[in-house]
N, C-alpha and C positions, 0 to 999 in steps of 0.2 A: 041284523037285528039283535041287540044284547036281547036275552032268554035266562040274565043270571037267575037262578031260583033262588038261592043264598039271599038276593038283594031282599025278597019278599018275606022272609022270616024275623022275627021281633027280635031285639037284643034283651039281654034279659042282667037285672041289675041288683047290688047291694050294697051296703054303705051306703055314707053320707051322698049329697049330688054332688058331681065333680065341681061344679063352680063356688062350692060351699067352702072347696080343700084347696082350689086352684091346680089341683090335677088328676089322673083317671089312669086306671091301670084296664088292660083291653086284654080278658082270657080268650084262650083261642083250645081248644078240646081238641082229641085225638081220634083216629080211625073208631068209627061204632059205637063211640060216645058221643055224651053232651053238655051244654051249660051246669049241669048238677055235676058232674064229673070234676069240674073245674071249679066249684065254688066248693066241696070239698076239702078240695086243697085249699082255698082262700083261709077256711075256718082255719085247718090245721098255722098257717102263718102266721094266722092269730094278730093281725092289724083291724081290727071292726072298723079304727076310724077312716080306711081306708077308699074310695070307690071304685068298685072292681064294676066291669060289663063286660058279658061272656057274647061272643058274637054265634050263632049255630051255623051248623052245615046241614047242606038238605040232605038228606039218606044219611046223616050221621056220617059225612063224609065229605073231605075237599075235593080230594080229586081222585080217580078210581085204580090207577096202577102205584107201583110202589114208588118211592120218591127217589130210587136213582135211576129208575127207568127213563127212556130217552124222551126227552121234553113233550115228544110230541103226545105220546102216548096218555100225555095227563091233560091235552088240549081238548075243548076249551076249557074244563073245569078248574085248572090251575089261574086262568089270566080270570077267570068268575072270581075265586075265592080269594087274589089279590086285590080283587076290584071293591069288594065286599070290606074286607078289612080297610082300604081307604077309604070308601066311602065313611064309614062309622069316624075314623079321624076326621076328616074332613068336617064331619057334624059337630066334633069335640070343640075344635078350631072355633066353630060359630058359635059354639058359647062362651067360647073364652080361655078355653085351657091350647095355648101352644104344644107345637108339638114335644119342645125341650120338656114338658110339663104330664109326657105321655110314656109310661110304661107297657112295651108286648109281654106278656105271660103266656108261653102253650106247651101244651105236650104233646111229644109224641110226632104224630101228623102236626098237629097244631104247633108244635115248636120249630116246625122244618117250616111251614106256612112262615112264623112268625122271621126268622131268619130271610127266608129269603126276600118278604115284606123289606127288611131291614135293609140289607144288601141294593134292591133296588128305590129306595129312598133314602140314601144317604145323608142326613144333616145331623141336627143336634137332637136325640132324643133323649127322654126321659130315663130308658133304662130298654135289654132285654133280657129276659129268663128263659132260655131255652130247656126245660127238663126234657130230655134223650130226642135231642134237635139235631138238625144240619140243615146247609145246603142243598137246595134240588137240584138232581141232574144226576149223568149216568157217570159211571166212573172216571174217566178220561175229563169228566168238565172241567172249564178253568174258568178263573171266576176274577175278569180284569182290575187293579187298582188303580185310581187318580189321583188320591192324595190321600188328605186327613181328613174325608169327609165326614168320619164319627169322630171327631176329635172329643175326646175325655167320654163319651158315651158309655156307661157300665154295662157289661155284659155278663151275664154267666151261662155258661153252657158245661151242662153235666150232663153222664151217659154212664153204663154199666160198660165192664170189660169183655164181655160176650154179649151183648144184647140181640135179641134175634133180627130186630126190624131197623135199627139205627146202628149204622159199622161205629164204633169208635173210631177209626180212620175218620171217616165224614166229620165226626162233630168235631174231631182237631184240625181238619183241614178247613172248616168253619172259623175254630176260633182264629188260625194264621191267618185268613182274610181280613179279619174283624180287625185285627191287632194291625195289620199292615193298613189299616182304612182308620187309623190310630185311636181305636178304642179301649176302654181300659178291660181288660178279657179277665175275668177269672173262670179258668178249669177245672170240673171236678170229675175223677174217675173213681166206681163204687165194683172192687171186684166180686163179682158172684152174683152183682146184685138182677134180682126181676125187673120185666117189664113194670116199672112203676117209679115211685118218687119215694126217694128214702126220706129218715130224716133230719139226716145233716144235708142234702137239698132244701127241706123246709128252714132249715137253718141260715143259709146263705141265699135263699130266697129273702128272704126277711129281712137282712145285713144288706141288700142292694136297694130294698122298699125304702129302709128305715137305717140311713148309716149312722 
């Protein structure tokens, strides 16, 4: 029996409605945060005319171990909190915004969600922003390639040079995925910088919205 909890929590919205812009941008929050956390950042991008939907986590959280811990250890609430982020596209889909037409934004946890969202629906999207994102899985994962399934898809993935909870390793082994599944990658490394989102990220957040 799915028990997702995730599914039962409201999306929460700003901007124009997507069908107004013909596309949606979909925030995804980190460990202990929420939808406020992420529309934050929205203001800072400073696109009003944009439609952003912040998707929640129940307990303010995807999934309960850390994200290179071994898969299992984040079951079920890892294949919930995938399920959760399609479903919300899938709804976008029925009003009319494709998914070429669909931007992931997350941080943090949410940016590793958002990734691996990405990873395992390969086609043409709209764009991803990973702020101090990767890949799930334990160190040893590999993460197989078919082709060009992102062919031309924008990506950015930024992370600081020490970050406590996101190796820099992961998010560059993230982007060599992304780029060999022929996406257009851009990389950002911020030395010294905190747990957080500087603002040359807000800057090239913006550059990928809005080229």
């Amino acid at each position: 029996m799915n028990d997702n909890v995730h599914l039962r929590l409201p999306t929460h919205a700003s901007g124009p409605a997507p069908e107004a812009v013909g596309m949606a941008v979909i925030l995804i929050h980190g460990r202990t945060q929420s939808p406020a956390d992420m529309f934050t950042i929205v203001e800072r991008i400073d696109l009003p005319d944009m439609p952003y939907i912040a998707i929640e986590a129940a307990g303010n959280s995807w999934y309960p171990d850390k994200f290179m811990a071994p898969l299992q250890n984040n079951q079920p609430h890892l294949d919930f909190a995938l399920e959760r982020l399609e479903a919300l596209v899938v709804e976008l889909e029925e009003r009319g915004i494709p998914r070429e037409r669909i931007v992931l934004l997350g941080f943090s946890q949410g940016a590793c969600l958002a990734c691996e969202y990405l990873y395992r629906h390969p086609q043409r999207w709209g764009g991803l922003i990973a702020f101090t994102g990767g890949l799930i899985g334990p160190t040893e994962m590999k993460w197989p390639v078919q082709g060009n399934e992102l062919a031309d898809v924008p990506v950015l993935i930024s992370n600081g040079d020490s970050d406590p909870w996101v190796p820099l390793s992961r998010s560059r082994e993230t982007a060599d995925v992304f780029r060999l599944m022929g996406a257009r990658v851009s990389e950002r490394t911020y030395p010294h910088r905190e747990h957080s989102v500087v603002d040359d990220e807000i800057v090239q957040a913006r550059l990928l919205l809005r080229p």
